[in-house]
RODO-471815 format. One record per residue (C-alpha): residue number from 1; z, x, y negated. Coordinates in steps of 0.1 Angstrom, whole numbers, plus 5000, padded with zeros to 4 digits. Layout:
<sites>
SITE     k     pz     px     py
SITE   NUM      Z      X      Y
...
</sites>
This chain:
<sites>
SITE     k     pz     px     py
SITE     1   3746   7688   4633
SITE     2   3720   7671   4617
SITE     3   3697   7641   4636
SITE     4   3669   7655   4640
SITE     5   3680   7684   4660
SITE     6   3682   7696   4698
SITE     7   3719   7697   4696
SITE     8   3720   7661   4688
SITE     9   3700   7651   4710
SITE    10   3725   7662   4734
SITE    11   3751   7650   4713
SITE    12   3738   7613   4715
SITE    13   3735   7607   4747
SITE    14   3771   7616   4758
SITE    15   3782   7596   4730
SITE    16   3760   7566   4741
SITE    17   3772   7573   4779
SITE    18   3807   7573   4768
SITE    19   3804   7540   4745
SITE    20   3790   7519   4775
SITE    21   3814   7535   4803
SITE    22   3841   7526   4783
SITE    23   3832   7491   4769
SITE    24   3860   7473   4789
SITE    25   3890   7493   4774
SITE    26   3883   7486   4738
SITE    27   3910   7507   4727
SITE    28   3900   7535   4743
SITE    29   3862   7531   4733
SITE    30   3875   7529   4697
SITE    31   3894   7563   4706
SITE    32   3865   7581   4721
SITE    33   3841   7570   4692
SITE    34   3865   7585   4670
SITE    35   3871   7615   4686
SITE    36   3833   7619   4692
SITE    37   3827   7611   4648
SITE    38   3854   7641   4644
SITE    39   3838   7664   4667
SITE    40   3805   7656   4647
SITE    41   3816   7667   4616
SITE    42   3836   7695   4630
SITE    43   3801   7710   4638
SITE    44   3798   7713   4596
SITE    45   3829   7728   4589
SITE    46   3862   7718   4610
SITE    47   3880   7732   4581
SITE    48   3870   7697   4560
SITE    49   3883   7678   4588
SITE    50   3915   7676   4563
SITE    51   3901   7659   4540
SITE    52   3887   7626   4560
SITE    53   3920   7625   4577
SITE    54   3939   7626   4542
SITE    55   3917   7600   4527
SITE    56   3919   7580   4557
SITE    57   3960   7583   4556
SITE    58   3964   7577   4514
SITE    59   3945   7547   4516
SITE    60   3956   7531   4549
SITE    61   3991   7535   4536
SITE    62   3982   7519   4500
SITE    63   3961   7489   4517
SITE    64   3992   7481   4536
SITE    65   4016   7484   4506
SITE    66   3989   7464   4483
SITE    67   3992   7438   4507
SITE    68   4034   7434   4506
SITE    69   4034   7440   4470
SITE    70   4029   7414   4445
SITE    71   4043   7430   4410
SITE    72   4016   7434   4391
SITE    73   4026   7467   4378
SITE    74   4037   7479   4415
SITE    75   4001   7472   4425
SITE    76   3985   7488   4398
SITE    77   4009   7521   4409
SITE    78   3997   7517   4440
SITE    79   3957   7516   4432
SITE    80   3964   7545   4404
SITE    81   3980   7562   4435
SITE    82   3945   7555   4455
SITE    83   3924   7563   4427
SITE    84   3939   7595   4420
SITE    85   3938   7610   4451
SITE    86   3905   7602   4459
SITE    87   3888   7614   4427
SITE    88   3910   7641   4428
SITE    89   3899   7657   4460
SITE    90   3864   7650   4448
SITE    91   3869   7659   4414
SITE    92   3883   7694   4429
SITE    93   3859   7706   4455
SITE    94   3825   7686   4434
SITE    95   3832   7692   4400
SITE    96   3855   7721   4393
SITE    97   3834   7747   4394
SITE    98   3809   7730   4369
SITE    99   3839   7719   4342
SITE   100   3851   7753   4340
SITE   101   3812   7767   4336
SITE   102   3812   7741   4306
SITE   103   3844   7749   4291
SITE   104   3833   7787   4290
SITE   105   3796   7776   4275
SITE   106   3819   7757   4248
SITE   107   3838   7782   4239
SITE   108   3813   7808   4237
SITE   109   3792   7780   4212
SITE   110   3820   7782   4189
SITE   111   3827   7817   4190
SITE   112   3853   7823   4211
SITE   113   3848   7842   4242
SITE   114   3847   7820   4274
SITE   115   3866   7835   4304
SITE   116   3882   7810   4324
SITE   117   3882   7818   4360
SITE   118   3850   7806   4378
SITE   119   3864   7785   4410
SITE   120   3838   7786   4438
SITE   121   3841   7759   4461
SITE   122   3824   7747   4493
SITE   123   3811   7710   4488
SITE   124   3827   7691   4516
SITE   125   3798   7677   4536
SITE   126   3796   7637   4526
SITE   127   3830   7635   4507
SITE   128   3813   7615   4479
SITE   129   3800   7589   4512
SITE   130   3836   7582   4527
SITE   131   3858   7588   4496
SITE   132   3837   7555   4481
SITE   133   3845   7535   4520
SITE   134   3881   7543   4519
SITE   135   3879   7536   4486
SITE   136   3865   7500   4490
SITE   137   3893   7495   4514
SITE   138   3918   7496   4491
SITE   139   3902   7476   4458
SITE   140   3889   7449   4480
SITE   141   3930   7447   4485
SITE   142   3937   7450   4450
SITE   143   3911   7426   4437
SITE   144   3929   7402   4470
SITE   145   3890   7399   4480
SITE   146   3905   7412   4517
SITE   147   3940   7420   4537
SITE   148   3951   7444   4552
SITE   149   3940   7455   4583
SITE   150   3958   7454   4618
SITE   151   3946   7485   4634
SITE   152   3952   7520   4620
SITE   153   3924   7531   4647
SITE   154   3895   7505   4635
SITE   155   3902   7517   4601
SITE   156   3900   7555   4614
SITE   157   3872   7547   4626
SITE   158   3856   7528   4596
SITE   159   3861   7555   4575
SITE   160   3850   7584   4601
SITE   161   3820   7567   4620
SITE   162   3797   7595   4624
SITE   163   3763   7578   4620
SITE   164   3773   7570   4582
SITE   165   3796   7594   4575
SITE   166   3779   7624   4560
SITE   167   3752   7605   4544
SITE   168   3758   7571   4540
SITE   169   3746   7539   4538
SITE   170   3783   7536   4522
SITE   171   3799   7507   4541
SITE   172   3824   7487   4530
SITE   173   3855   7478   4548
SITE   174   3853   7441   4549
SITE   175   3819   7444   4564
SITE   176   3826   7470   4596
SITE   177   3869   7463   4607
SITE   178   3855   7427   4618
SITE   179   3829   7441   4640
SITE   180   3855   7464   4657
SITE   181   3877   7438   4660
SITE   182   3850   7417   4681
SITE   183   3848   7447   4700
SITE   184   3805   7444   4704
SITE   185   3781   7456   4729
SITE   186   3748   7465   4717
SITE   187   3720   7438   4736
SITE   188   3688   7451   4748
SITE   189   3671   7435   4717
SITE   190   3698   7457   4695
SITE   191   3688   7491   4719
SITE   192   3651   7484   4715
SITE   193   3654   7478   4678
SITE   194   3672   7505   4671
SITE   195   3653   7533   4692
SITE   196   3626   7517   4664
SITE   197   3644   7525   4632
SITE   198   3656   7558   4651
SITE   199   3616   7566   4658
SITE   200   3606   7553   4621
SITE   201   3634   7573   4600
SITE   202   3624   7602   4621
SITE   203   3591   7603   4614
SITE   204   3600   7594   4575
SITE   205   3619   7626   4575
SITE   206   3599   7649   4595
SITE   207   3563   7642   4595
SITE   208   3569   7626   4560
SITE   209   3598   7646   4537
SITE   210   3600   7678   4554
SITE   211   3557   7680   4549
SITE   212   3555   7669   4511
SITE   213   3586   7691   4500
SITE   214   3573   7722   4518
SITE   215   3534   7717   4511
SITE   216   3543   7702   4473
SITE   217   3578   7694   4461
SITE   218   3592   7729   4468
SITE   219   3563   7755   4456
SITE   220   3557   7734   4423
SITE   221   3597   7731   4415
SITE   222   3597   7767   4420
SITE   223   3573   7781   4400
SITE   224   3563   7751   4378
SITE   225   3548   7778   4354
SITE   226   3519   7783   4375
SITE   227   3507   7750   4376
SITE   228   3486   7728   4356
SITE   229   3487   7690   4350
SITE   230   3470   7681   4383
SITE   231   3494   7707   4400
SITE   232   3524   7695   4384
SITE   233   3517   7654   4395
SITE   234   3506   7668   4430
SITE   235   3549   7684   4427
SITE   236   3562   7652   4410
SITE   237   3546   7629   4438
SITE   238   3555   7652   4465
SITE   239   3591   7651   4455
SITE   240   3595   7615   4450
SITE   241   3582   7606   4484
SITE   242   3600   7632   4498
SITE   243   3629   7619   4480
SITE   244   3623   7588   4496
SITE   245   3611   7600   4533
SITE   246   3644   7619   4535
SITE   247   3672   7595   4526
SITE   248   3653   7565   4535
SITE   249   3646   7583   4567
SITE   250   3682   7590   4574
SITE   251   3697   7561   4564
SITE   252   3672   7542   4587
SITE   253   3682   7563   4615
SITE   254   3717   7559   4609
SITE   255   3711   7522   4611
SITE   256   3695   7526   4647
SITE   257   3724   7548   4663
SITE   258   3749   7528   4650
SITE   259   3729   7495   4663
SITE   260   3728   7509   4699
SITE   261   3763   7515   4699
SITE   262   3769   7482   4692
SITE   263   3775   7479   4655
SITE   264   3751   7470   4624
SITE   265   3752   7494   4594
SITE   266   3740   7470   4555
SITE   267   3706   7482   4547
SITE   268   3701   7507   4522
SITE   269   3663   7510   4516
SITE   270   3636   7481   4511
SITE   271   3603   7490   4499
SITE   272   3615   7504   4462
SITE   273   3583   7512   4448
SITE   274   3571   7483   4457
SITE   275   3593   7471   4431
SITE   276   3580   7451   4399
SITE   277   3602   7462   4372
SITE   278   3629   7487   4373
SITE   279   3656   7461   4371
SITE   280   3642   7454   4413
SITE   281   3636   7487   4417
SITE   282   3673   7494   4418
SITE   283   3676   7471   4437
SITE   284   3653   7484   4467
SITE   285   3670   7519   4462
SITE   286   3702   7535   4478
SITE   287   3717   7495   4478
SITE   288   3747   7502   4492
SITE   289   3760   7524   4463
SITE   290   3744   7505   4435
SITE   291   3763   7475   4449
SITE   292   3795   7493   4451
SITE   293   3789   7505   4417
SITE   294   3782   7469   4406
SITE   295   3816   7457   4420
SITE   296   3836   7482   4413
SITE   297   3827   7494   4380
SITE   298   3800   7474   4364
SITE   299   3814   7438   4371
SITE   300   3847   7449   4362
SITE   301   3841   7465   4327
SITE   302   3827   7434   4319
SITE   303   3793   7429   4335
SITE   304   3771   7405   4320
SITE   305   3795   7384   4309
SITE   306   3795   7400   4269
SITE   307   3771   7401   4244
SITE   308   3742   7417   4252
SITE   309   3755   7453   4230
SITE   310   3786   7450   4252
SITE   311   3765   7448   4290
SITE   312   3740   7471   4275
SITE   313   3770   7494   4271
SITE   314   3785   7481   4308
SITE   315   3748   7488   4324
SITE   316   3750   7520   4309
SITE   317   3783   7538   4320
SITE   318   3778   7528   4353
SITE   319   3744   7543   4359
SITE   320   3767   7574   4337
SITE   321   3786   7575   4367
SITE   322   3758   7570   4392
SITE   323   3742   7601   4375
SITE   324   3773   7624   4377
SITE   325   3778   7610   4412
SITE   326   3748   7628   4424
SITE   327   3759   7661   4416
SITE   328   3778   7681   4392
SITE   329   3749   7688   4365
SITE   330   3742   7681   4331
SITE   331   3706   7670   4349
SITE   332   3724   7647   4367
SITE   333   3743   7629   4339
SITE   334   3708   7629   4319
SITE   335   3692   7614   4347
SITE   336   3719   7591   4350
SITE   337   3717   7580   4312
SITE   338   3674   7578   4314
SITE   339   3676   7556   4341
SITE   340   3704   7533   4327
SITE   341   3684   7531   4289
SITE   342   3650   7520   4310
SITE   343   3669   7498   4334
SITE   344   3683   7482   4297
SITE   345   3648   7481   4283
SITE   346   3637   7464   4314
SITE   347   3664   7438   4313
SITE   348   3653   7432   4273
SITE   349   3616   7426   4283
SITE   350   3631   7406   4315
SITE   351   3645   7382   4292
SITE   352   3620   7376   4268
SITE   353   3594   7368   4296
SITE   354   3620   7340   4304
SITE   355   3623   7329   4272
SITE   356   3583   7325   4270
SITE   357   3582   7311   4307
SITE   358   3562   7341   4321
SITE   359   3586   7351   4346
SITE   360   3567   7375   4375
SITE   361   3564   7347   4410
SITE   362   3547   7360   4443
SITE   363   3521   7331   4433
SITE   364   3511   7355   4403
SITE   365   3474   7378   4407
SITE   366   3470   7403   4426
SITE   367   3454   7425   4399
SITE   368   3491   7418   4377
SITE   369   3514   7419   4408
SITE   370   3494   7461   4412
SITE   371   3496   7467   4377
SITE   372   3535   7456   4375
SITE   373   3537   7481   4405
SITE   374   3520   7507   4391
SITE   375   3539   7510   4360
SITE   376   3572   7505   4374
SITE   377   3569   7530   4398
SITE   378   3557   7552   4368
SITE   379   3581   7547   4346
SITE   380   3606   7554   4376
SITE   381   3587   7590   4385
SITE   382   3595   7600   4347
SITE   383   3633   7606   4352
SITE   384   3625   7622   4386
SITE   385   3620   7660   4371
SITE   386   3651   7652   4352
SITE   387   3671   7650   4387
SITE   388   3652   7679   4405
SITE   389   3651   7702   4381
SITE   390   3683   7730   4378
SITE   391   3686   7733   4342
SITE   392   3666   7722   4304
SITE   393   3647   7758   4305
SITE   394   3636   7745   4342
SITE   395   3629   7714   4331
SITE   396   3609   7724   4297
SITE   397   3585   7745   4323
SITE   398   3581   7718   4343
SITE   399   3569   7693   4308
SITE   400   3546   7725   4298
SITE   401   3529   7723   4334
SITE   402   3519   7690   4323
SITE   403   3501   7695   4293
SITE   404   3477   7720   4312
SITE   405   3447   7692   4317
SITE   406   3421   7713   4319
SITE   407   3412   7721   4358
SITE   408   3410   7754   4358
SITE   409   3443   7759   4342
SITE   410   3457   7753   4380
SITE   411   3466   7788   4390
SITE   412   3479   7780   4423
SITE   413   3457   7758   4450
SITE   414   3472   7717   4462
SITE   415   3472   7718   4498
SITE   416   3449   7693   4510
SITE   417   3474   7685   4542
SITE   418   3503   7672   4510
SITE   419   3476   7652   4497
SITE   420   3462   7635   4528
SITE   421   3503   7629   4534
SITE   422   3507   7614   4498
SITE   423   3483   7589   4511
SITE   424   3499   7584   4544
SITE   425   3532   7580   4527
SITE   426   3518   7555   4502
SITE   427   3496   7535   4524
SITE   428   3532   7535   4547
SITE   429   3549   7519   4516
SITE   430   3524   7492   4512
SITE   431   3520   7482   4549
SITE   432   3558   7478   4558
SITE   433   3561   7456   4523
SITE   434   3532   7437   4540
SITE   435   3536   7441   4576
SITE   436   3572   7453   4586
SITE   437   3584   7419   4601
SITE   438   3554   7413   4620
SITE   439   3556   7454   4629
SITE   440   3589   7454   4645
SITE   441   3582   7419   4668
SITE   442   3554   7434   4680
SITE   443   3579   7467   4687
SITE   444   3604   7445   4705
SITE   445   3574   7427   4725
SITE   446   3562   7462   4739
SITE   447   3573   7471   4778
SITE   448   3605   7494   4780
SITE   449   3576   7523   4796
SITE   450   3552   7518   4761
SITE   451   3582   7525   4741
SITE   452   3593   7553   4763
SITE   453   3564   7568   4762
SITE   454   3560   7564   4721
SITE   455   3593   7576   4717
SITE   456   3579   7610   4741
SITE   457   3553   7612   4714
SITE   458   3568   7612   4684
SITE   459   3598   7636   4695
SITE   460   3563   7657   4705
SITE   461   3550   7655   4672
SITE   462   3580   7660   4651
SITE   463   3586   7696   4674
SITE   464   3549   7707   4659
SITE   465   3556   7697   4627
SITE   466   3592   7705   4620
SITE   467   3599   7731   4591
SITE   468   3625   7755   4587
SITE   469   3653   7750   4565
SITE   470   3649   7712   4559
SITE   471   3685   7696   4558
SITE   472   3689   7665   4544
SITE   473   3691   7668   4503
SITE   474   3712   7642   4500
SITE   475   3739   7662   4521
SITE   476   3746   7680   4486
SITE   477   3760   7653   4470
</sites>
């Protein structure tokens, strides 16, 4: 069941009927939420169902005994105990299959004849989402940063929330329990702003994403060969912004469902290539699981706090793991390491225009702040073929398309449509950096029958525009 389908818009509803029926029994509210979040994801594969409730036991169970224990080496068990059945499940259904594929690769490099078993596994629909929440339950115990919770419900909930739960933002447990605990109702500011980011995401998805991936992502990543230089950009482009139209999209309309039942999801998206350098850039981008990654891992192998060899090193393990956290690929580990080298490159230059007092101020030029812009945002689209392509033959193709300059050399024709909506998307980008406060007032000012009747429109639109076989591509990982 995916958002922007018919079954969830009958889904929805019922959900938002039964959450406001059932707003003076808050323990039965919390019950019905819960059951309705299960039933969601039983629409993937109730098989799985196993999996949320065994994550959601291990670490319920460890939270509580963190907070009674206070030997050291007891509560280090305890989080080892965590640790290892989290990573384990994901380790198992994520990662098997592409360890064994790498063992047999090595043997057969030196010689030996690879023929371990090839285990085929079905990739658990958001287990790399939840398995970091539960998983920021329990470390914000260890690290005493929170206590354990009260309710075994709430954090059943927390963990299984179905706006969030398949593809994030990842929320963290300190953040969501107090809301349930408060019980909230959404306000008729919180309904109206979040049929908004509900409308917004789903354009961002379908009028946006679903376009630019099947009009230029998809037929260039397919056959990169047939492309020249102008063909291959026109791909690169598409992708990114469909990159960005899709999980922005969704995470946006997470934000709104969850909002009109009553509850606020962190923000995950905020204008990233509007960023200056790629140290902001990462900041604008899928924030909630670079800030786990910065708590968790980052700020506890040592952060900044070393010399600068040592948080180079720090910076660059953790964008390792944010790599191999997006899928289990030696593209993806790559990926991961580019991006950590330039994000250490940036922090160098960073540095020294402190050192020289030319730190980057809103104050500064237009014509710097654009160029800053520009070459962030290009240095950023050079790791991009590195994550979408399958393998290094794919990706050698891909660098051969663009050294093809000469016109002609473009075998296969740019749909003018992708390029009109490479200029929609971008002129998008640039108004809501601009305008996006000002934007939603003006949303919240507008008569319950104008947003009605915007909302008719859209829905319209995205039913003429909608493409087959458009899931959300962050549902892989």
């Amino acid at each position: 069941m995916v958002f922007n389908s018919i079954v969830f818009l009958l889904f929805f509803p019922s959900v938002f009927v039964g959450n406001t029926l059932l707003a003076r029994w808050p323990v039965v509210r919390k019950s019905f939420l819960l059951a309705a979040s299960y039933f969601f994801y039983a629409q993937w594969d109730y098989r799985f169902l196993f999996l949320i409730w065994l994550s959601t036991l291990v670490d319920w169970f460890v939270g509580s005994a963190l907070g009674r224990e206070q030997r050291p080496h007891a509560r280090k068990y305890w989080l080892w105990f965590s640790l290892g059945v989290n990573f384990g499940l994901l380790a198992t259904f994520k990662y098997l299959g592409f360890f064994v594929d790498s063992a047999n690769a090595l043997l057969e490099t030196i010689g030996l004849h690879g023929n371990l078993p090839s285990l085929r596994l079905i990739l658990p629909v958001g287990i790399s989402f939840y398995t970091f929440q539960t998983l920021s339950y329990t470390l914000d115990i260890y690290f005493r940063k929170a206590k354990p919770h009260h309710s075994a419900l709430d954090f059943a909930l927390f963990v299984g929330f179905f706006p969030q739960l398949v593809a994030g933002p990842i929320v963290r447990a300190r953040d969501f329990l107090p809301q349930l605990a408060k019980n909230p109702l959404p306000k008729r500011e919180d309904l109206s702003l979040g049929v908004y980011h509900v409308l917004s995401g789903l354009f961002k998805k379908v009028v946006i994403a679903d376009l630019l991936g099947h009009d230029l992502a998809q037929p260039f990543y397919s056959q990169p060969d047939h492309f020249g230089f102008f063909g291959a950009m026109s791909g690169i482009y598409g992708f990114a912004f469909q990159l960005f139209g899709d999980f922005a999209g969704y995470s946006q309309m997470a934000t709104g469902f969850a909002l009109m039942l009553g509850f606020r999801l962190p923000e995950n998206f905020r204008n990233p290539f509007m960023a200056r350098n790629n140290l902001e850039i990462w900041r604008r981008w899928h924030i909630t699981l670079l800030t786990w990654m910065r708590d968790y891992i980052y700020i506890p192998l040592g952060g900044s706090r070393g010399s600068k060899a040592q948080t180079n090193r720090n910076i660059l393990l953790t964008n390792l793991f944010s790599g191999i956290w997006h899928g289990a690929g030696w593209n993806f580990l790559l990926w991961g390491l580019v991006d950590g080298i330039t994000i250490c490159l940036s922090r160098a230059y960073q540095q020294m225009r402190k050192t020289a007092g030319f730190l980057p101020t809103p104050q500064d030029p237009s014509w710097m702040i654009w160029s800053q812009r520009f070459l962030t945002f290009h240095i950023w689209l050079l790791a991009m073929p590195i994550f979408r392509t399958r393998n290094l033959e794919h990706l050698s193709q891909v660098g051969r398309s663009l050294t093809r300059l000469h016109p002609t050399s473009t075998a296969a024709a740019i749909p003018s449509r992708g390029l009109l909506l490479l200029a929609l998307a971008l002129a998008m980008t640039i108004i809501s950096e601009y305008q996006g406060p000002r934007i939603r007032r003006f949303w919240l000012q507008l008569a319950p029958e104008l947003q009605g009747m915007a909302c008719a429109s859209l829905l319209g639109l995205c039913g003429l525009l909608t493409t087959e076989g458009s899931p959300f591509i962050y549902f892989q990982f």
